[in-house]
N, C-alpha and C positions, 0 to 999 in steps of 0.2 A: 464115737458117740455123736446123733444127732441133735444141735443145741438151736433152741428157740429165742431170741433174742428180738425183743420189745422195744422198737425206736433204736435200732442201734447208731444213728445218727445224732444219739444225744448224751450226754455224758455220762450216763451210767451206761447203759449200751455199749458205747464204744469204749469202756473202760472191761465191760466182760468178756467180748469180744478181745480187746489184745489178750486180754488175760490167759482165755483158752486159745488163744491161736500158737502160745507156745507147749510144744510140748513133746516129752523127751525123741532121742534121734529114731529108738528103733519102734516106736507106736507109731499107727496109724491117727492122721490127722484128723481132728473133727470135723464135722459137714453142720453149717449154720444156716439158719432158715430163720426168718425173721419181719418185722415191719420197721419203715423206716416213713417219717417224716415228709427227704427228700432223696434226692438221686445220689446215692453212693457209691464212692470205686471201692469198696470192701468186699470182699470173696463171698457175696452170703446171697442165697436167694433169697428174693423179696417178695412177699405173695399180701394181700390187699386183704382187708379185713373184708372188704365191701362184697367180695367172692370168698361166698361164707364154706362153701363146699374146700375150696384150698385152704383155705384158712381151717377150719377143724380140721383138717387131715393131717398139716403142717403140726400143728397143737398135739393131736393125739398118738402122732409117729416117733416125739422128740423125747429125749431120754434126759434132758434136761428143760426147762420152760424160765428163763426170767423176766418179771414186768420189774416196771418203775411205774410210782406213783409220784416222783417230783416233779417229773416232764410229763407224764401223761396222762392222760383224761383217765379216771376214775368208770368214767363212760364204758370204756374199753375194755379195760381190767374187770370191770362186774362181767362183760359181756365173756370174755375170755375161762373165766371161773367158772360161769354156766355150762360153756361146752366142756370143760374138764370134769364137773358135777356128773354132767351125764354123759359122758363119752364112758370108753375102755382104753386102758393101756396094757400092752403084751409082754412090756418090759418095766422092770424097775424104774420109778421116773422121777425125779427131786423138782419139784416146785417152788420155786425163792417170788418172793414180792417184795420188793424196795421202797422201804417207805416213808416217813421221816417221824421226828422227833417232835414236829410239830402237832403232832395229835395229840402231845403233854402239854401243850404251852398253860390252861388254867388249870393246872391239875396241884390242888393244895401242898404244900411242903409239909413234911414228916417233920416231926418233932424232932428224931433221929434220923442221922443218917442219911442214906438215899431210898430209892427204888428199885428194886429188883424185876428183872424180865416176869418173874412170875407172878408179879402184882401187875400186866397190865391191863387186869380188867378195872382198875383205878384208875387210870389214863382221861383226861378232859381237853376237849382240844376246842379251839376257836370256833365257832357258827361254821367259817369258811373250811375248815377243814373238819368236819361232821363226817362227809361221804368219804373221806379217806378213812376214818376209824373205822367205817362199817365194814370198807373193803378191807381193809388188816382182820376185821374178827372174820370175815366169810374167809382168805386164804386160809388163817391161822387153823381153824378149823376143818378144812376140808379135806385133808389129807387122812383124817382118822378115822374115815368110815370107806374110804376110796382102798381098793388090791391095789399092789403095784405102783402106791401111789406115796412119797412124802412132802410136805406143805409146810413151809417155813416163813415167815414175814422177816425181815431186817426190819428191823427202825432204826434208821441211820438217821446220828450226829448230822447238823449242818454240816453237808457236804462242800468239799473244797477241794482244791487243784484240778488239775487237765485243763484248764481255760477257766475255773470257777462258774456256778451256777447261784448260789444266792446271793453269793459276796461279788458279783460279777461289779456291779456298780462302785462297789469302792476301790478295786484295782481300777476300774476305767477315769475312777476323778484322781487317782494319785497319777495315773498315766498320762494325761490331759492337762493338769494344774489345773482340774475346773473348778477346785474350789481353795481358793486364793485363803480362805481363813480358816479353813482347813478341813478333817472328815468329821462327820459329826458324831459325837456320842452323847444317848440320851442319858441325863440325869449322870449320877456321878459313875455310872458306868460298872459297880460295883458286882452286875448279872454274873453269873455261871453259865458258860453257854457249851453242849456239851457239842463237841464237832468229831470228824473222822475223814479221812482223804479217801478218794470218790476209789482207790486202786485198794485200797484197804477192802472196801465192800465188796470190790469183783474178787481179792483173794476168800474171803469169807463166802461168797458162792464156791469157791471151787471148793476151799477144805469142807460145807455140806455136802459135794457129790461124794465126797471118802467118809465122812464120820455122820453119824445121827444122835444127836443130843435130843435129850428128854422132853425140851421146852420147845415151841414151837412158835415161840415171838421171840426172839433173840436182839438186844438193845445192843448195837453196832455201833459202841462206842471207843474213839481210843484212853490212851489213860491218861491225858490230858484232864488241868482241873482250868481252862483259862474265862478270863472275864470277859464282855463287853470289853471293856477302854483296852486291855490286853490286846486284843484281836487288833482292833482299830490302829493303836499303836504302832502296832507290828508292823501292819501294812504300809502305814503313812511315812514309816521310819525307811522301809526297805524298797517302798515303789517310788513313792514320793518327798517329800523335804521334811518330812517328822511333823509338819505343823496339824491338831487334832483343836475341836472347839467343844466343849461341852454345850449341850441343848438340855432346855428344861421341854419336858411333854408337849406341856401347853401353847409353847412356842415353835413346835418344831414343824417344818415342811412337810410336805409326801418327799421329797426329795432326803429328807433327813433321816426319812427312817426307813431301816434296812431289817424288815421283821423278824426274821430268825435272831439277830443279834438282841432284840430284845426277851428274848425266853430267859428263866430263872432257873434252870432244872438242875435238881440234882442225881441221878441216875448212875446204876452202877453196873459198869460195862458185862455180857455174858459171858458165861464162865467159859464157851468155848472159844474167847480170846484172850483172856488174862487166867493168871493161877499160877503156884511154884513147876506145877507141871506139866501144863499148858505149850504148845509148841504152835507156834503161830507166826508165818512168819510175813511182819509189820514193814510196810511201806512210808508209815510215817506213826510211829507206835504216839512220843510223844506229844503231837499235836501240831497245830499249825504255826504257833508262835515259834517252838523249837525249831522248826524245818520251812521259818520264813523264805528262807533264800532259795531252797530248792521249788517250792510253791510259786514263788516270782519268777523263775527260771521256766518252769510248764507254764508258768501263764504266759509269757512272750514266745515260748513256741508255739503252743497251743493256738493262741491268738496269731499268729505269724504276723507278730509282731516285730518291725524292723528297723533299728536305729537307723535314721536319716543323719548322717556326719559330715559335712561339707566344709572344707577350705578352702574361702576365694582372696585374692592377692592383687597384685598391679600396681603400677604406678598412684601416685597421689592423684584426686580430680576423676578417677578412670571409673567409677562410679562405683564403689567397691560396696560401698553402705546402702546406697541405693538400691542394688540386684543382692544385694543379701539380706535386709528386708523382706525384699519380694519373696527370695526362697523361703526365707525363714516363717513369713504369714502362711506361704503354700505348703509346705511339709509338715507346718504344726511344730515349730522345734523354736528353740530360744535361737532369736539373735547377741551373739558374744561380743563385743567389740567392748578396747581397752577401758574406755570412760565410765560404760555400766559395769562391768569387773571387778573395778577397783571400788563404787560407791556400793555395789552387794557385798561389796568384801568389808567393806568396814559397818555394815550393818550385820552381817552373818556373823562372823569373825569376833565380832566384840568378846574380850576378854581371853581370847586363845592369844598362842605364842606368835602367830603370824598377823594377828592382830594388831598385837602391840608393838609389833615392827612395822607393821604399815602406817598405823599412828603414828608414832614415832617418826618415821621417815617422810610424812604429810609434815608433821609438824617443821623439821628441820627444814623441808624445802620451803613452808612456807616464812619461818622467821627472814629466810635469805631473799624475801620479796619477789620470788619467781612467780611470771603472771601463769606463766605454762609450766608448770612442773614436773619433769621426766621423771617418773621413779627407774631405780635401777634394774635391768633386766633381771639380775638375779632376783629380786624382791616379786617385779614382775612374772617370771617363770610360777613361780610356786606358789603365787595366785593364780594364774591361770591351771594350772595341774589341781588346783581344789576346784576350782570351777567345775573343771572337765570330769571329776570323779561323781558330781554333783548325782543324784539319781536321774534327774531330769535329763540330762544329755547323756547318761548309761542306759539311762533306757527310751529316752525317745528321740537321740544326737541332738546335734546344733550347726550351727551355721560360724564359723570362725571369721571373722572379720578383718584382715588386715595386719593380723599377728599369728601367727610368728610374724618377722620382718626380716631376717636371717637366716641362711643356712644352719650357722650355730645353733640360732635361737631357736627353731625348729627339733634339733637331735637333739638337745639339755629338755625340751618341755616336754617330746613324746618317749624320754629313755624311762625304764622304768628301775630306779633304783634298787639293789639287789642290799635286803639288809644285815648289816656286819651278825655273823651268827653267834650267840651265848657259848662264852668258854666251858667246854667239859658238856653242851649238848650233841644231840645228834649229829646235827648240820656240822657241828665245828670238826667232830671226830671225823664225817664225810670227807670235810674239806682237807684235812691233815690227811686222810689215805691217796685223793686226790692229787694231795702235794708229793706223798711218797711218789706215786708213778711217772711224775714230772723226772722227765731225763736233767741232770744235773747244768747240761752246758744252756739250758734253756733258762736265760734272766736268773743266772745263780741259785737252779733248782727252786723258784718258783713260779708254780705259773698263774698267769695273768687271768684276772677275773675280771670277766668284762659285764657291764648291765645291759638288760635288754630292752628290747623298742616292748613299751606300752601300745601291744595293739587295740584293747580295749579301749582308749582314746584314742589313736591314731584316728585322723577324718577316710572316708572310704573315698571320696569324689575330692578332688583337687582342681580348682580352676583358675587360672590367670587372664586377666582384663588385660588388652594390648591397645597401645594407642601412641600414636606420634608427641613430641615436644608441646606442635605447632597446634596438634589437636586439643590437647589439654592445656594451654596456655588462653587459646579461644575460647574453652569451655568457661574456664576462670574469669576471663575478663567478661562472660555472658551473666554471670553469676548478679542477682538483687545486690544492692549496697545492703541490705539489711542482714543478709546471710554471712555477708566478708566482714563485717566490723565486727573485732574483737575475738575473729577467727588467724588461722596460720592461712585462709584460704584466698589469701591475695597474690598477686604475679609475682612480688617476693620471697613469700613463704612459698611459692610454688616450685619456684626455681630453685631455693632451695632446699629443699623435700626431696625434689625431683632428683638433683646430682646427686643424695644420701643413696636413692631408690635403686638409682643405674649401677654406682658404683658398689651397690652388694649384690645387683641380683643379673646385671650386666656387663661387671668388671673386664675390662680389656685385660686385667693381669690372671684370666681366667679362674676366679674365686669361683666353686661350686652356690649356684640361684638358691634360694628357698624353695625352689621347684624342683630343682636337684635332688634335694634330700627327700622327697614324695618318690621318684621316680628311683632311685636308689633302691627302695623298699619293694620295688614292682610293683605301685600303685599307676593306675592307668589314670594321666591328667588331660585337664583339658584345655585351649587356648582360646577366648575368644576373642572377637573383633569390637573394640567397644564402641565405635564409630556409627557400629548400626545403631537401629532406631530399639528403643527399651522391649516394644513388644517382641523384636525380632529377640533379642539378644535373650529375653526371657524364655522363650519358644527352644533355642540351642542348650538353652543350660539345663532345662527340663528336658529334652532330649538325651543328656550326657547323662545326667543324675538316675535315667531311669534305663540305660543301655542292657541292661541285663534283667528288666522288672520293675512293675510300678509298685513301687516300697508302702507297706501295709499299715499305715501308722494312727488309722481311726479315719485316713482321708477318705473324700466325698470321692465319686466315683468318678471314670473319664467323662460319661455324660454330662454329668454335673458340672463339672469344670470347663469342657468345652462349654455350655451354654452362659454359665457364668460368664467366658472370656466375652462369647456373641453378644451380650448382657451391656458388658462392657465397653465391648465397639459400637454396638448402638446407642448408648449412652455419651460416646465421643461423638457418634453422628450429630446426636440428638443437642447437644451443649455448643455445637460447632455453627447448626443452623439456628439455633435461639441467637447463641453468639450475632451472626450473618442478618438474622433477623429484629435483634436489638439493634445493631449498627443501621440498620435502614430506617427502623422507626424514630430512632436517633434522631439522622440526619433531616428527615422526613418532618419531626419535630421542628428544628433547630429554622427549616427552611419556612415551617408554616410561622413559627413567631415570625421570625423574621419578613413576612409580609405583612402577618398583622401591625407588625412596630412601623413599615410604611404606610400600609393603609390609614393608621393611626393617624400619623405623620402626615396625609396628605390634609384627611379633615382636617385637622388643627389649623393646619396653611389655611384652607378655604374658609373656614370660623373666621380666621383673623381679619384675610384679607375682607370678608363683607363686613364685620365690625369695622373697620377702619373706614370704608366707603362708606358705611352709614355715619360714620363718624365726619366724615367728611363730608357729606351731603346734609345734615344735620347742623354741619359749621356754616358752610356757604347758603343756606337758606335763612339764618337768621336775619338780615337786612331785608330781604323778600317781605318778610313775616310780618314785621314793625312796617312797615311802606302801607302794607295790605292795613292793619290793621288802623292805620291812622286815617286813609283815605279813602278806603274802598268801604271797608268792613259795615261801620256805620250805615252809612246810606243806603246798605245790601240790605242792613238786618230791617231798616224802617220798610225801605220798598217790600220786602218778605211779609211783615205783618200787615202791611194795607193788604197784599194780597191777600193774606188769609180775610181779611173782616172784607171785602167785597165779594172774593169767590167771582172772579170773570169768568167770562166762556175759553179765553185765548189767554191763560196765564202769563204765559212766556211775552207775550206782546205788551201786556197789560204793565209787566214789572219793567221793561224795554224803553215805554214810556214815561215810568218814575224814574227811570234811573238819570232819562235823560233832559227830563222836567228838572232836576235836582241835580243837576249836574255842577250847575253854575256854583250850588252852596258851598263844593270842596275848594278847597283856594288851592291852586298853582301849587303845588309841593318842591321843595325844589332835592333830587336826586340824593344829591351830595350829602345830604343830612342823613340821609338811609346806610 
């Protein structure tokens, strides 16, 4: 059978496509012909709507035809109906259109009951989805005036799995923790939302090529009754940490609202998939909440999406928080380390068994005035084992920090305990025939049950920081006073850390490392040099972490990153020469006051010094003064006014000879008086 398949690059597409590609050993294979979006490796020829001659001939040679109207233009599909309307077919041909349920969204609720496929000329759908109704009535119809021709509509449930299409967004914020207060559900969440899994719909194309039922709108639903907050739930429970916030309408984002999940519909699935006699056979019959796990499961394959799991190690000072940080920003994953573990754990944990033993055990250490309080590994282990089961690091890893810190403590946190089975079940009966086969002289005919490595948390990338005594002693003593007080991170908490470090993970009495037990497993570790410089050292662990693939986990691209790093170094250029350049203008500053404070300095001298000399010339003139004015002054100012009331020709002579006319009148002065 030749099959025409519409955007097979997009989830219903490539959901018909597997679907027909199996099929049984001694049939001959189907031949697919189709449009696609983008460039696929899927066995199908691709022929261009734009080259209308292949395109009809594609159309009208195919013994099967399926569109989607969720992914594709309505544009398309009118246009594709037209060449069907008035084309020919030479062989029997089933025409499916996939359409959604959203062409019900304001379609008033029945007083009773639900809606049946043969009421959907009842149907009311939103402004925006107008053109899809029309296109459901032109397929729906067209088939029954066409030879050789059948014309079916699906109106599929909000569709889910394979990667998800409406609900994409709230797997990507459970995936992401992008939203800290949780998924949003509008109003109390109480909707009907009728859905169906996207492989559901491609089996429901194939059982039309074998059966022909009477109705030719068929409501492709499963038998699922779930709500709003149900759905939401589900998701947030099994992608992400459970946490969900209810939204009132009026308050809610475009980010809040996820359309499909607001429909109210009640609809009752077609009888050619539900009935006592009905033979159908269902890929996810009950719904999406029922088959949450399997649905998360396609969505991180689908998504090739891949847990980032990293354990890095070292000595104390070796910068272990520091480059796991960094990883931890760059891969999108939680940074783990002891101190945040233990305060999530008594916030999460509240009111469980392990709860109340880690309260408990806070408490006792602290009545006993411990500034730094060890909890016991064993307490610690199975805190971290909750951590690590967490969904966030099952599905998007994490960066482990510094713990394990032991060989031991490494095989107790990743074993995965095998649990004791119910007397008189399955298991137990297993285990007793089990026990029969055990040869007698083997541990007095029983045999040993041993538990297995938790690969599901095991970290996939292992790395250990190396670095001398002398280097990490340096590093310490380099370290702020501000960062060392009130830390273990001084030269004696160093040194001794450091002897605990060696002697379990470098024992001269040959104790197997914490790196032991990675490589034990056939985990491929890594060693680096901690002495390099951070960019370096960042540059190798990115290189290890991605030695087989750059891990898929919503991150930005190489490009992106590389320019980010460029970004970065130029931004150290850029801080380095302000730096270079504050320091000159600095100094530059510091040199100009400082002239000015001399320059200052020199006027003030010179101010003083001429006040002083007036001051001095002002002292020694006063005897001058008094001399002049007792002897001179007088006889100047009379000889001045004769001359004014005469007015001579020769002033100067005229006053020359009063002075000395009148000379006699000054008596002898004598000196010493002055």
């Amino acid at each position: 059978m030749k099959i025409f398949i519409h955007n097979v690059d997009k989830v219903v597409g490539t959901a018909v496509f597997n679907e027909f590609s199996v099929v049984p050993e001694d049939d001959e294979p189907h031949r697919f012909v189709g449009t696609s979006t983008k460039k696929t490796s899927l066995p199908i020829t691709i022929v261009n709507r734009e080259s209308k001659k292949s395109f009809e001939q594609a159309l009208l040679s195919s013994q099967l035809i399926v569109f989607d109207l969720n992914e594709g233009d309505p544009e398309d599909v009118e246009y594709a109906l037209k060449v069907i309307k008035n084309g020919e077919f030479d062989e029997a041909t089933t025409l499916i259109v996939v359409s959604s349920v959203l062409t019900w969204a304001r379609t008033p609720k029945k007083e009773e009951g639900g809606y049946r496929e043969d009421e959907f000329a009842q149907r009311r759908p939103s402004p925006a989805y107008e053109r899809m109704r029309s296109v459901e009535t032109l397929a729906a119809g067209i088939g029954a005036s066409k030879e050789n021709l059948k014309s079916y509509v699906l109106c599929a449930g909000v569709l889910y799995g394979m990667g998800e299409l409406k609900l994409a967004s709230l797997f990507k914020q459970c995936w992401l923790s992008a939203s800290p207060a949780g998924l949003p559900v509008l109003g109390a969440g109480n909707n009907r939302v009728p859905t169906i899994h996207v492989k559901d719909v491609a089996r429901l194309a194939r059982k039309l090529t074998v059966e022909s039922p009477e109705n030719s709108y068929l409501l492709a639903i499963d038998k699922s009754a779930e709500s709003q907050l149900s759905i939401v739930q589900a998701i947030a429970s099994h992608m992400g940490d459970g946490t969900i916030r209810h939204v009132e309408e009026d308050q809610a984002t475009p980010d809040d609202i996820v359309e499909p999940l607001q429909l109210d519909l009640e609809l009752i699935p077609s009888s050619i998939l539900v009935g006592e006699e009905v033979q159908f056979d269902w890929f996810c019959e009950n719904g999406l909440v029922a088959n949450i796990e399997l649905v998360c499961q396609e969505y991180r394959e689908c998504r090739r999406l891949t847990p980032v799991k990293i354990f890095i190690t070292g000595p104390p000072a070796s910068g272990k928080s520091f480059h796991g940080k960094k990883l931890a920003e760059h891969y999108n994953v939680p940074h783990i380390q002891i101190q945040h573990v233990i305060a999530l754990a008594k916030t999460k944990l509240s009111g469980t068994q392990l709860g109340l033993d880690l309260a408990a055990k806070l408490k006792e250490l602290e009545d006993k005035g411990d500034k730094n309080p060890r909890i016991p590994d064993e307490l610690l282990i199975r805190i971290f084992q909750w951590r690590l089961k967490d969904n966030v690091c099952r599905n998007r890893g994490y960066v482990l920090d510094g713990y394990p810190r032991t060989h031991n403590d490494a095989k107790v946190l990743f074993t995965q305990v095998q649990p004791e089975p119910i007397p008189g079940s399955d298991s137990d009966l297993e285990d007793e025939e089990e026990a029969e086969e055990v040869p007698e002289d083997e541990e007095d005919g029983v045999k040993e049950k041993k538990d297995e490595v938790n690969f599901v948390a095991l970290p996939n990338h292992v790395i250990l920081l190396k670095a001398s005594d002398e280097f990490l002693r340096t590093r310490v003593q380099e370290l702020p006073q501000a960062e060392v007080e009130g830390t273990h991170n001084t030269e004696e908490g160093l040194y001794r850390r450091l002897a605990v470090w060696r002697d379990q993970n470098e024992s001269v009495k040959g104790l197997p490392s914490v790196l032991a037990y990675f490589s034990e497993l056939g985990l491929e570790t890594f060693q680096a040099d901690a002495t390099k410089s951070p960019e370096d050292i960042f540059d190798m662990l990115r290189i290890y972490v991605e030695r087989t693939g750059r891990p898929f986990n919503y991150l930005r691209a190489d490009k992106e990153v590389a320019l980010e790093r460029r970004r970065e170094i130029e931004k150290v250029l850029r801080e380095r020469e302000e730096k270079v350049r504050l320091e000159a203008d600095r100094k530059e500053a510091e040199q100009a006051e400082l002239r000015q404070k001399r320059e200052q300095a020199e006027k003030y001298k010179i101010v003083q010094i001429q006040e002083h000399e007036k001051e001095l010339l002002e002292t020694r003139s006063l005897p001058l003064r008094n001399y002049l004015m007792v002897n001179v002054v007088p006889t100047l100012t009379e000889g001045l006014v004769q001359l004014c009331k005469v007015m001579p020709e020769d002033p100067v002579d005229f006053l020359a000879e009063y002075l000395f006319e009148h000379s006699a009148d000054v008596h002898n002065p004598d000196p010493q008086a002055f």
